[in-house]
MARVEX-306748 format. One record per residue: residue number from 1; residue in three letters; chain; x, y, z of N, C-alpha, C in turn. Coordinates in steps of 0.001 Angstrom, whole numbers, m for minus. Each point is the difference from the previous one (the first is absolute). Layout:
MARVEX-306748
k->NUM&r->ALA&c->A&n_px->X&n_py->Y&n_pz->Z&ca_px->X&ca_py->Y&ca_pz->Z&c_px->X&c_py->Y&c_pz->Z
...
***
This chain:
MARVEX-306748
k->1&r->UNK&c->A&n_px->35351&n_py->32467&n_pz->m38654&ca_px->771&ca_py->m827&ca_pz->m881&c_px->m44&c_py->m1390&c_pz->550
k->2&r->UNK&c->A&n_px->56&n_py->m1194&n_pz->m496&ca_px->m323&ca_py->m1267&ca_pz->152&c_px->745&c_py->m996&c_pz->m541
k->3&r->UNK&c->A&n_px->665&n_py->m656&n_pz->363&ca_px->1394&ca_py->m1334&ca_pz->m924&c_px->m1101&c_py->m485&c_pz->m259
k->4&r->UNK&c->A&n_px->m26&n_py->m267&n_pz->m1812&ca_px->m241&ca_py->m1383&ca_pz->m327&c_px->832&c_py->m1014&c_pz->m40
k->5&r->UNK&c->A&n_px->m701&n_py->m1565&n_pz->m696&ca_px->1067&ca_py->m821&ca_pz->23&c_px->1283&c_py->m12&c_pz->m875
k->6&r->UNK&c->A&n_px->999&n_py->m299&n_pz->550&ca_px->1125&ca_py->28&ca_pz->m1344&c_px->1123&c_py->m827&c_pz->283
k->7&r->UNK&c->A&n_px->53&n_py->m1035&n_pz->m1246&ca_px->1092&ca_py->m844&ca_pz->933&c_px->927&c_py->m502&c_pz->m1375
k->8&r->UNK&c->A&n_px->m276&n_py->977&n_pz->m1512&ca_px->607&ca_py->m61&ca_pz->m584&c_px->1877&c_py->255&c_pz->431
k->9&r->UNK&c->A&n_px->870&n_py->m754&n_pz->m456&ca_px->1580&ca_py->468&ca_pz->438&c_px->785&c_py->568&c_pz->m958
k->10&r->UNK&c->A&n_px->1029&n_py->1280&n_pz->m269&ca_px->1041&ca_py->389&ca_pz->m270&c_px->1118&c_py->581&c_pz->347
k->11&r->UNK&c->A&n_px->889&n_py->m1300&n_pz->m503&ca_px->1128&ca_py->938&ca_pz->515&c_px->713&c_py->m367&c_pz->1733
k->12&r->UNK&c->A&n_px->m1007&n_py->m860&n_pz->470&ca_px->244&ca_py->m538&ca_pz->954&c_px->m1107&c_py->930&c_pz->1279
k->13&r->UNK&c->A&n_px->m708&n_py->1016&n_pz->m870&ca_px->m768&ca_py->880&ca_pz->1060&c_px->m1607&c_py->m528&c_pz->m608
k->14&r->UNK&c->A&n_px->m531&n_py->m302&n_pz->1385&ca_px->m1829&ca_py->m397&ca_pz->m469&c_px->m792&c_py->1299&c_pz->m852
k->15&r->UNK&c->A&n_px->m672&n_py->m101&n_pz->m555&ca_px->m788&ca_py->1108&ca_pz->m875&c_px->m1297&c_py->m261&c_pz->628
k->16&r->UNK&c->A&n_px->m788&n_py->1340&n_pz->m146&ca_px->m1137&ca_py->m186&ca_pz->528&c_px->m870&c_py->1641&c_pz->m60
k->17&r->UNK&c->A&n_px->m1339&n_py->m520&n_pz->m76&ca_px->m950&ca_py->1280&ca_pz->m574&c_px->m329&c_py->544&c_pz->1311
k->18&r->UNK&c->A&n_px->m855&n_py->1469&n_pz->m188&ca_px->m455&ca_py->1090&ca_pz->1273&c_px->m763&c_py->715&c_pz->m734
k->19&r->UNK&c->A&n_px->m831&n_py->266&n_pz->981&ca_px->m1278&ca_py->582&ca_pz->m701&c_px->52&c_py->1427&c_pz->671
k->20&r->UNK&c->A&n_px->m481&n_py->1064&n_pz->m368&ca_px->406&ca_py->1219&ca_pz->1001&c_px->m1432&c_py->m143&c_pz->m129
k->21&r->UNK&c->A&n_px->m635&n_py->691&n_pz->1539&ca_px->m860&ca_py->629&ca_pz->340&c_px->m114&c_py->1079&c_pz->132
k->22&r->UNK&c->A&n_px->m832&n_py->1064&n_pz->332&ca_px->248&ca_py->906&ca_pz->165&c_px->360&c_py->1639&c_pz->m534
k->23&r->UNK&c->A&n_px->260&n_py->1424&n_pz->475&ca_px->719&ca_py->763&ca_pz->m987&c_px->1218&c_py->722&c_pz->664
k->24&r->UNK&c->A&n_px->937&n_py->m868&n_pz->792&ca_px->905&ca_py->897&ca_pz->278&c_px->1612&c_py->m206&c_pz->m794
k->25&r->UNK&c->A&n_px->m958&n_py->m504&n_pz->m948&ca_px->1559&ca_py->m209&ca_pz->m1282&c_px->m242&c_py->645&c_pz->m1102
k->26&r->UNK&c->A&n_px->m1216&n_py->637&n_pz->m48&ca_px->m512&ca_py->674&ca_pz->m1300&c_px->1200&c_py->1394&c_pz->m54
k->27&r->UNK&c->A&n_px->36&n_py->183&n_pz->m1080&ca_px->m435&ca_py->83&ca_pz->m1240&c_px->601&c_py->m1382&c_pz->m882
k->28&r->UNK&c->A&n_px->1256&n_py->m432&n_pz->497&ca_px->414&ca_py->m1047&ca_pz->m572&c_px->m709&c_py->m1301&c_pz->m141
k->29&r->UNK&c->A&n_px->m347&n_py->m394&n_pz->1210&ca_px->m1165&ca_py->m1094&ca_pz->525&c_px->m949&c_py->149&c_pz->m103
k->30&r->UNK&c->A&n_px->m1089&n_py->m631&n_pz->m401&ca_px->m1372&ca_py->50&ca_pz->254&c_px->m806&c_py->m1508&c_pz->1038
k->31&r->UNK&c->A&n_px->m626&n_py->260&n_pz->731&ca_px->m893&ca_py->m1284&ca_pz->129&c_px->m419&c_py->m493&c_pz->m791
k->32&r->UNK&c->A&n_px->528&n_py->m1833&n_pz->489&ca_px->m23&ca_py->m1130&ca_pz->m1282&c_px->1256&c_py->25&c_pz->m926
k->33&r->UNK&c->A&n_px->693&n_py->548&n_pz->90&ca_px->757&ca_py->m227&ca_pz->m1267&c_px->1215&c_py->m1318&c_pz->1103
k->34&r->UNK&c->A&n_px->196&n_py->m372&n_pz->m1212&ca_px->768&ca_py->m1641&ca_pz->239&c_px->1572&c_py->258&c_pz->m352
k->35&r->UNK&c->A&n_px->1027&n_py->m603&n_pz->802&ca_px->1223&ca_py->406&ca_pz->593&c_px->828&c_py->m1411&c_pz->m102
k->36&r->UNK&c->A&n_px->772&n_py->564&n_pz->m919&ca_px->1098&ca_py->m1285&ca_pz->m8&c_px->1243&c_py->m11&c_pz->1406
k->37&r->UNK&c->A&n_px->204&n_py->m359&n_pz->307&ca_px->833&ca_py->29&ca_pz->1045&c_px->1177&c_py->m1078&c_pz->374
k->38&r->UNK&c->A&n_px->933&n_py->368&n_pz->1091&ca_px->862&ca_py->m1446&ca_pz->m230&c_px->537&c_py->m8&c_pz->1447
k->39&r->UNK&c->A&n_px->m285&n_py->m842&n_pz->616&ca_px->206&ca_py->m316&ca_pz->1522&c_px->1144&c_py->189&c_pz->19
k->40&r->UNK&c->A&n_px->976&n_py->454&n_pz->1607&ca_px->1288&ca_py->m27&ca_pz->m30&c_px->504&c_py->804&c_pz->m1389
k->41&r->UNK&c->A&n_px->m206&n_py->979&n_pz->m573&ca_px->457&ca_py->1231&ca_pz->m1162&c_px->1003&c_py->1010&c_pz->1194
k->42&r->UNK&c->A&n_px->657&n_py->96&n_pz->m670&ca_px->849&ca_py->1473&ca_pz->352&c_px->m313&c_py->936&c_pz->360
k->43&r->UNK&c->A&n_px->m280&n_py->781&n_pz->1103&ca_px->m789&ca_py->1046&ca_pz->295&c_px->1041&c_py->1090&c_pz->m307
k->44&r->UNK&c->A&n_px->m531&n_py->1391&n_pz->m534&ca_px->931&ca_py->1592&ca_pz->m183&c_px->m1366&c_py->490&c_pz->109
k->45&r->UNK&c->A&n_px->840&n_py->1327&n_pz->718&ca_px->m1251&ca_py->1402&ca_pz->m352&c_px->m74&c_py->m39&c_pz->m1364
k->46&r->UNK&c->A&n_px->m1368&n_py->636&n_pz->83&ca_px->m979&ca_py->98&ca_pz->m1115&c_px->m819&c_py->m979&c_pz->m393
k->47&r->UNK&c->A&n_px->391&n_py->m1286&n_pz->282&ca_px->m176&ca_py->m1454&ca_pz->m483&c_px->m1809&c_py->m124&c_pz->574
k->48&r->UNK&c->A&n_px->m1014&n_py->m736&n_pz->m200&ca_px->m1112&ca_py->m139&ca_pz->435&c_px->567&c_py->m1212&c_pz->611
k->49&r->UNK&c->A&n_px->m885&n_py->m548&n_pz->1154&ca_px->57&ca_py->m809&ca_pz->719&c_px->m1275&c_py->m373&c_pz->750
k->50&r->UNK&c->A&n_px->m505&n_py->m888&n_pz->192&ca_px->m1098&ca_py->m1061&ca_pz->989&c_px->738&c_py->m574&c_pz->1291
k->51&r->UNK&c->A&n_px->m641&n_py->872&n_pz->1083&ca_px->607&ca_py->m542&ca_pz->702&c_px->m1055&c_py->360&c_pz->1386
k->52&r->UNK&c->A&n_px->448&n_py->m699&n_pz->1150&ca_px->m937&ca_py->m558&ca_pz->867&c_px->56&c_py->1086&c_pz->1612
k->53&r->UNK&c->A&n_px->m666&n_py->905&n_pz->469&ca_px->86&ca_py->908&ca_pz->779&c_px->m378&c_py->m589&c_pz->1404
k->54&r->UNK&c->A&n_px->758&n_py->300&n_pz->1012&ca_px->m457&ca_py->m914&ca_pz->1043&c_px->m988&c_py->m120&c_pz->949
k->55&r->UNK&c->A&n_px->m1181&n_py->1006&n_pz->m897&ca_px->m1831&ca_py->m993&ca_pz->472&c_px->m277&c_py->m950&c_pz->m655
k->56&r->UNK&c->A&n_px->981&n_py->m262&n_pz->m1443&ca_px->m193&ca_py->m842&ca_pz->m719&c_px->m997&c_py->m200&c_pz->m1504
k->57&r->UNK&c->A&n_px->250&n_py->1584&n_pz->42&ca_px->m649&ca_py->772&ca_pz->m1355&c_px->1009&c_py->m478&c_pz->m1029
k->58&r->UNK&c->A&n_px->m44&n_py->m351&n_pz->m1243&ca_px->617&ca_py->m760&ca_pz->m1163&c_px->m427&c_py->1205&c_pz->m951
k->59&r->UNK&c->A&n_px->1040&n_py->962&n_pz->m466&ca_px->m74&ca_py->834&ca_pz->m644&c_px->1178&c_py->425&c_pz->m1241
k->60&r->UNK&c->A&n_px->m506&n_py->461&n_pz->m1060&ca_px->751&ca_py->537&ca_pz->m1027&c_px->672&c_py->1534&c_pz->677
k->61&r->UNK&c->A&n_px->1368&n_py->m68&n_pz->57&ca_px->567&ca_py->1255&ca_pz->347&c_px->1387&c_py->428&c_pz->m913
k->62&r->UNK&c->A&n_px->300&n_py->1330&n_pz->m284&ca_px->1419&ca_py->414&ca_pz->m52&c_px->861&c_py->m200&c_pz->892
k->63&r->UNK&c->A&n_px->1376&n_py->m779&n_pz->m570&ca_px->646&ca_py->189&ca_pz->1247&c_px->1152&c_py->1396&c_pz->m283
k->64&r->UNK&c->A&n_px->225&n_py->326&n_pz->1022&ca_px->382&ca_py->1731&ca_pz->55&c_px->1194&c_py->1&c_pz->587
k->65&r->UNK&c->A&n_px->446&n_py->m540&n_pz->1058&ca_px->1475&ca_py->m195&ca_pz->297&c_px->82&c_py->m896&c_pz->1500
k->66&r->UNK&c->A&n_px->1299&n_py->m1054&n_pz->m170&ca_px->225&ca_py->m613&ca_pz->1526&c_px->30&c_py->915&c_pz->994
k->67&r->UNK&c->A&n_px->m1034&n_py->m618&n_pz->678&ca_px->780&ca_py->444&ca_pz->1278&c_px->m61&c_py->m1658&c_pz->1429
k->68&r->UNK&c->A&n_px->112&n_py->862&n_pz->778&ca_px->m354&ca_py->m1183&ca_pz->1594&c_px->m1371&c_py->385&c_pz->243
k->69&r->UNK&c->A&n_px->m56&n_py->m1783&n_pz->721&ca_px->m1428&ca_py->m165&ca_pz->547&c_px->184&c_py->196&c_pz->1233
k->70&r->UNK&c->A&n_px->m692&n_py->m16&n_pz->1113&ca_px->m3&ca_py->722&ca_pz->1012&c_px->803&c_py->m1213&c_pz->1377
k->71&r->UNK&c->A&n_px->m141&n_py->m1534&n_pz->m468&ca_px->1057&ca_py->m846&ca_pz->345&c_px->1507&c_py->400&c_pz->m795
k->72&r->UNK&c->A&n_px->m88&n_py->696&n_pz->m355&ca_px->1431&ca_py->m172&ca_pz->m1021&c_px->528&c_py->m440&c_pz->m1446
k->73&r->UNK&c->A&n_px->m1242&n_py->m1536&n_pz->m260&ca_px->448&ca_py->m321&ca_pz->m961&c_px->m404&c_py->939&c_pz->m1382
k->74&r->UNK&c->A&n_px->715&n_py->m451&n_pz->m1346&ca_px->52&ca_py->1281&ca_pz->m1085&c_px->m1441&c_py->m288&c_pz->m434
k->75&r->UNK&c->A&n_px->m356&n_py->1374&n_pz->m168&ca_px->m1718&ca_py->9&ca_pz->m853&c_px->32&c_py->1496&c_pz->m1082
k->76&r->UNK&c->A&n_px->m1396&n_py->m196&n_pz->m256&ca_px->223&ca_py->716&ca_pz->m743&c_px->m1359&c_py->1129&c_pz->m137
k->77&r->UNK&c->A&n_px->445&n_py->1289&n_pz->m679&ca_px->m1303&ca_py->959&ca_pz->570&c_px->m742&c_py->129&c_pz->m1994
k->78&r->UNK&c->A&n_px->m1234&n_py->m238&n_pz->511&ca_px->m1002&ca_py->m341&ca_pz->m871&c_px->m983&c_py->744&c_pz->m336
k->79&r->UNK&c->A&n_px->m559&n_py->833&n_pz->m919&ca_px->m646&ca_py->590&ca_pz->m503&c_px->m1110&c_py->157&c_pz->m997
k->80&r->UNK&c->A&n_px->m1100&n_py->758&n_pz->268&ca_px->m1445&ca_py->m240&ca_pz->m1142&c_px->535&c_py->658&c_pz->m963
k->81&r->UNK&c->A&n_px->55&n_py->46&n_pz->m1184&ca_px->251&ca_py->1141&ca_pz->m1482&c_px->m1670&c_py->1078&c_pz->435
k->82&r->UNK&c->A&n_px->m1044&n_py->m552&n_pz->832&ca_px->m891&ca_py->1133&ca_pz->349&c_px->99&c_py->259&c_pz->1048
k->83&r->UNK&c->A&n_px->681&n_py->812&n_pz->359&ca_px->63&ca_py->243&ca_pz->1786&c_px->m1054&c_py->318&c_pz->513
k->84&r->UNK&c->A&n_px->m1407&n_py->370&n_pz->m241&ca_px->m1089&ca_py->751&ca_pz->284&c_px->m892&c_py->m1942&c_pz->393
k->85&r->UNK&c->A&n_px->508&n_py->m942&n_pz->m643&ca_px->m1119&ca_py->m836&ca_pz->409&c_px->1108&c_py->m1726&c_pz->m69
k->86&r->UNK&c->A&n_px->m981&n_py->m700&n_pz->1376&ca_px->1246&ca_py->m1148&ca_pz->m50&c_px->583&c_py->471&c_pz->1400
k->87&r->UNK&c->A&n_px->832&n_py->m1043&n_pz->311&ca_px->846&ca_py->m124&ca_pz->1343&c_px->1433&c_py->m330&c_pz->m420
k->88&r->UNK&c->A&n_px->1132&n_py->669&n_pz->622&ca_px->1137&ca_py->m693&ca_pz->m429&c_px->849&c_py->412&c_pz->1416
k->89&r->UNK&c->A&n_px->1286&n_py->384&n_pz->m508&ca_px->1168&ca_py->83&ca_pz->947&c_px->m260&c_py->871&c_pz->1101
k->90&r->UNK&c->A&n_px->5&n_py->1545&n_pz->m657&ca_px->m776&ca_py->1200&ca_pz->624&c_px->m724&c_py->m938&c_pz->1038
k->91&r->UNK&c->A&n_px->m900&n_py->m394&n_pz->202&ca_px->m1561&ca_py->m85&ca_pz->1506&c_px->914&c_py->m1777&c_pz->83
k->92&r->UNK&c->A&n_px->919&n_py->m520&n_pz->m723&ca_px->273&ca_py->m1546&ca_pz->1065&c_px->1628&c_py->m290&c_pz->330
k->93&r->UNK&c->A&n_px->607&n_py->1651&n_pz->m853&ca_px->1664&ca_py->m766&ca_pz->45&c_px->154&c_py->m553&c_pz->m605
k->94&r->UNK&c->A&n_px->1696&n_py->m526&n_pz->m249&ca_px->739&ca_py->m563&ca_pz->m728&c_px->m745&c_py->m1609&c_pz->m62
k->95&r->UNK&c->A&n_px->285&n_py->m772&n_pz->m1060&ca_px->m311&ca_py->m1303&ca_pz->m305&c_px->1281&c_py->m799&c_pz->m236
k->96&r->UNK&c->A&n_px->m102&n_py->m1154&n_pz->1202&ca_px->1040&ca_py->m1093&ca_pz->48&c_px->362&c_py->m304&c_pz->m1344
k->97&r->UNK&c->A&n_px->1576&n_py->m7&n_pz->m114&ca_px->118&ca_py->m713&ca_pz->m1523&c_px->m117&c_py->m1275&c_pz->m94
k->98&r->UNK&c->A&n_px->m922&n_py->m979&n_pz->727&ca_px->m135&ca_py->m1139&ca_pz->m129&c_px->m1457&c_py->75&c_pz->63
k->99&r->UNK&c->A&n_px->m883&n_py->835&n_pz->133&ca_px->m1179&ca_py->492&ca_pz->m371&c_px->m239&c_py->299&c_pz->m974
k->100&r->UNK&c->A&n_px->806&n_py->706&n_pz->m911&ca_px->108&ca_py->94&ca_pz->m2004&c_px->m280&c_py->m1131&c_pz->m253
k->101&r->UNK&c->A&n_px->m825&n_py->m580&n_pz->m588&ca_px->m416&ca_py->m1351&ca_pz->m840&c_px->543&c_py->m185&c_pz->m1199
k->102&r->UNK&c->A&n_px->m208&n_py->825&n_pz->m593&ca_px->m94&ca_py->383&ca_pz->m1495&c_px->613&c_py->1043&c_pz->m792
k->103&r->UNK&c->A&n_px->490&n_py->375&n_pz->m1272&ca_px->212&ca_py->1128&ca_pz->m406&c_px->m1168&c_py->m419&c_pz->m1283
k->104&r->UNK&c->A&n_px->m344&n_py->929&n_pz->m346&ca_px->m780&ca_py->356&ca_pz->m997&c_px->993&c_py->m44&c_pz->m1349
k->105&r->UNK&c->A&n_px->m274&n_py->m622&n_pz->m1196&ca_px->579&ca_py->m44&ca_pz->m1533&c_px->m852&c_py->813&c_pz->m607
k->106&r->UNK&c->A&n_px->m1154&n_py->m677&n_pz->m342&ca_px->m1070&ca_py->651&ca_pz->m1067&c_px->m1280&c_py->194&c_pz->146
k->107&r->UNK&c->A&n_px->m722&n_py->765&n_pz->m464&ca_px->m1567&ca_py->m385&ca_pz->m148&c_px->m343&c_py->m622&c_pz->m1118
k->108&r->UNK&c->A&n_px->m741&n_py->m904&n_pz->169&ca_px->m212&ca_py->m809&ca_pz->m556&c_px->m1854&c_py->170&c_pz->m711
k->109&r->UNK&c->A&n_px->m964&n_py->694&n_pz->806&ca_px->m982&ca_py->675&ca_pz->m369&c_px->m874&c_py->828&c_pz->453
k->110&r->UNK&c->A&n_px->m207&n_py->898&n_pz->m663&ca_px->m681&ca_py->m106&ca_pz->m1325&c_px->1380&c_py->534&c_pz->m1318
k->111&r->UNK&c->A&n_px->649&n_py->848&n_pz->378&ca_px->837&ca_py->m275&ca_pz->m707&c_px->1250&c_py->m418&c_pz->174
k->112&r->UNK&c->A&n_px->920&n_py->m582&n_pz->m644&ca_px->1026&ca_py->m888&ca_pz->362&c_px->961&c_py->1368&c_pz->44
k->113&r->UNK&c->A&n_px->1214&n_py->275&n_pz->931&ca_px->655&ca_py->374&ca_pz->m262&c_px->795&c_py->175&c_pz->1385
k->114&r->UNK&c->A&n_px->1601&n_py->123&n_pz->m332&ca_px->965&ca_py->m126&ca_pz->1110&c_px->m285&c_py->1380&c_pz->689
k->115&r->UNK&c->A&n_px->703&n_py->m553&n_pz->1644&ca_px->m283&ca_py->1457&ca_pz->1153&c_px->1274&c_py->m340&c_pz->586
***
């Protein structure tokens, strides 16, 4: 998964596109499909989220529930919708909640529709 540029504003939160790579979001996700998103969004389980793992992999994930990072501060544990392919929480742990970039709104293509 890859930030594009986005520097459209609402609402007082930056907007901005993501491209997923990859198939560990399938069946929902496919590689290439284009991702509305909104910096600083509200994170809840279930919610999709882009967010940044600390080798510094920039990835589309579920977020699944808070927990602690291994300093303490609150993060959160992150998940593929394909568990069979992709890297997430499972093989790196919880993800800093200041590591969440993004929450995911919509796809935007190939077909438009809210997630």
């Amino acid at each position: 998964m890859g930030p594009d540029a986005g520097g459209a504003r609402g609402r007082g939160r930056r907007l901005g596109l993501a491209v997923v790579t990859g198939d560990s979001m399938l069946p929902g996700l496919r590689s290439g499909d284009r991702l509305l998103v909104v910096h600083g969004g509200r994170v809840s389980p279930g919610r999709l989220v882009v967010a940044r793992f600390p080798d510094g992999t920039v990835a589309v994930k579920r977020a699944v529930e808070r927990r602690t990072a291994r300093d303490g501060s609150p993060a959160w544990w992150l998940l593929s919708d394909n568990p069979d392919r992709g890297v997430d929480s499972r093989h790196r742990g919880p993800v800093r909640e200041s590591e969440v970039l993004a929450v995911v709104r919509a796809r935007l293509w190939p077909m438009p529709r809210l997630v």
